[in-house]
C-alpha positions as CSV (number, residue, x, y, z in Angstrom):
1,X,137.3,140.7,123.9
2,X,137.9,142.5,120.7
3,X,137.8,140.7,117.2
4,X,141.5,141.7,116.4
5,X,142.8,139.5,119.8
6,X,140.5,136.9,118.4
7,X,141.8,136.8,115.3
8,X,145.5,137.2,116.1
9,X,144.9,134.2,118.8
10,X,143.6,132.0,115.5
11,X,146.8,132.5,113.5
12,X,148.6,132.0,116.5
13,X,147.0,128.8,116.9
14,X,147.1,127.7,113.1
15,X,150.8,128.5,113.4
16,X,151.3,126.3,115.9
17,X,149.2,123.5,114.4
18,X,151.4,124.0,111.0
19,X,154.7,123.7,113.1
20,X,153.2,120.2,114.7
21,X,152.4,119.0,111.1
22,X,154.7,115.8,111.0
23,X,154.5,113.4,108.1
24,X,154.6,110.4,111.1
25,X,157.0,108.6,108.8
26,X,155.9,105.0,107.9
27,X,154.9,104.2,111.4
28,X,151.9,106.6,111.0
29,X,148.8,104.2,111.7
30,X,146.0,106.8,110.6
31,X,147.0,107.7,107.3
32,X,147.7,103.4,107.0
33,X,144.3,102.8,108.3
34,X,142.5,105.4,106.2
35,X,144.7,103.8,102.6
36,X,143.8,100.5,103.8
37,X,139.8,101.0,104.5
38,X,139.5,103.2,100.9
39,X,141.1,100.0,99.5
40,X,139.2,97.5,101.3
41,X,135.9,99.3,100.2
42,X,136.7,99.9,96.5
43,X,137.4,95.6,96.6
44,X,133.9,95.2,98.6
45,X,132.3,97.7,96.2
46,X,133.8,95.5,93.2
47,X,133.1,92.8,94.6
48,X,129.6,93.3,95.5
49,X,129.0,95.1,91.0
50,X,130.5,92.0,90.1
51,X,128.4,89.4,92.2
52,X,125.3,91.1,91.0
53,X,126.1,91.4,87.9
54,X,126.9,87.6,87.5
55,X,123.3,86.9,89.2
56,X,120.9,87.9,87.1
57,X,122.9,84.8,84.7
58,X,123.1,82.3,86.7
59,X,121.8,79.3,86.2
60,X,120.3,76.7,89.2
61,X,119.1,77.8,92.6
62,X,122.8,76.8,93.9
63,X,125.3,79.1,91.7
64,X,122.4,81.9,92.5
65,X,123.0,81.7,96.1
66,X,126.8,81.4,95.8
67,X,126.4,84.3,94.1
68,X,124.3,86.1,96.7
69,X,127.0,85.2,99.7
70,X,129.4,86.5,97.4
71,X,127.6,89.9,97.2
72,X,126.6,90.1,100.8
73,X,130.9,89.3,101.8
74,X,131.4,92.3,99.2
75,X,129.2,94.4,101.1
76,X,130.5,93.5,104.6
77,X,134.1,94.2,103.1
78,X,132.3,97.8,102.3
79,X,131.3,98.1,105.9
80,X,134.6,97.6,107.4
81,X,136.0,99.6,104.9
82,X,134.0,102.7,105.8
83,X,134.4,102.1,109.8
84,X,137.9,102.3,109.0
85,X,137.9,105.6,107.4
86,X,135.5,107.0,110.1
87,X,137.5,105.6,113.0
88,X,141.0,107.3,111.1
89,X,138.8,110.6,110.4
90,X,137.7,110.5,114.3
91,X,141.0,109.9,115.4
92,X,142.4,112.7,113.3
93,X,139.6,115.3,114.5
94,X,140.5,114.6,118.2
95,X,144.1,115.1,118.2
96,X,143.6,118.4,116.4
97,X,141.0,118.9,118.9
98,X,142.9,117.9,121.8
99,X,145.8,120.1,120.7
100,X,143.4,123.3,120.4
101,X,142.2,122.1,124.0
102,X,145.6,122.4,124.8
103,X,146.3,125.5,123.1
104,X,143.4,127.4,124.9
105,X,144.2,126.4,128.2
106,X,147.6,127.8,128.1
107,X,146.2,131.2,126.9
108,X,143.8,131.2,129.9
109,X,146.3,130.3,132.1
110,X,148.9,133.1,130.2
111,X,145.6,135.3,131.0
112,X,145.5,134.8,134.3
113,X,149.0,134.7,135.3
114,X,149.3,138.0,133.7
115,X,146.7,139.9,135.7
């Protein structure tokens, strides 16, 4: 197989890839998902500068630990934040992988139907 077949087969396939780039309209849950988890871990993030901030001056055993769930919530928000953006980002990556999948399977086949 010669680099020019491999090459022409790549813009072939980005070409096809650019024609299946749909904006999903507002009923596209991966681009929701990934807004929602950046948001969700900028608040946790926030959250979690402003609880310890507000810890080292506290006063009494009791507003310290308020303080300290607060931080820990902040940093669970952070958590689902991020395992929203990776779950988007992995859902993303398959699709274009499944549609490359897709896209070499029907040169093999093209491939062997033509011999």
């Amino acid at each position: 197989m010669s680099d020019t077949t491999d090459a022409g087969r790549l813009e072939d396939f980005q070409q096809e890839v650019a024609k299946l780039r749909a904006s999903g309209g507002r009923a596209n849950p991966d681009r929701w998902v990934f807004r929602l988890g950046v948001l969700v871990t900028l608040v946790g993030l926030a959250f979690t500068l402003v609880s310890f901030i507000m810890t080292a001056g506290a006063e009494g055993s009791a507003n310290h630990l308020d303080l300290v769930v607060s931080g820990v919530f902040g940093l669970s928000l952070v958590l689902t934040g991020l395992v929203m953006i990776t779950v988007s980002s992995f859902r993303r990556f398959m699709r274009y992988w499944l549609v490359r999948l897709v896209y070499e399977y029907r040169e093999q086949t093209d491939r062997v139907v033509n011999r």
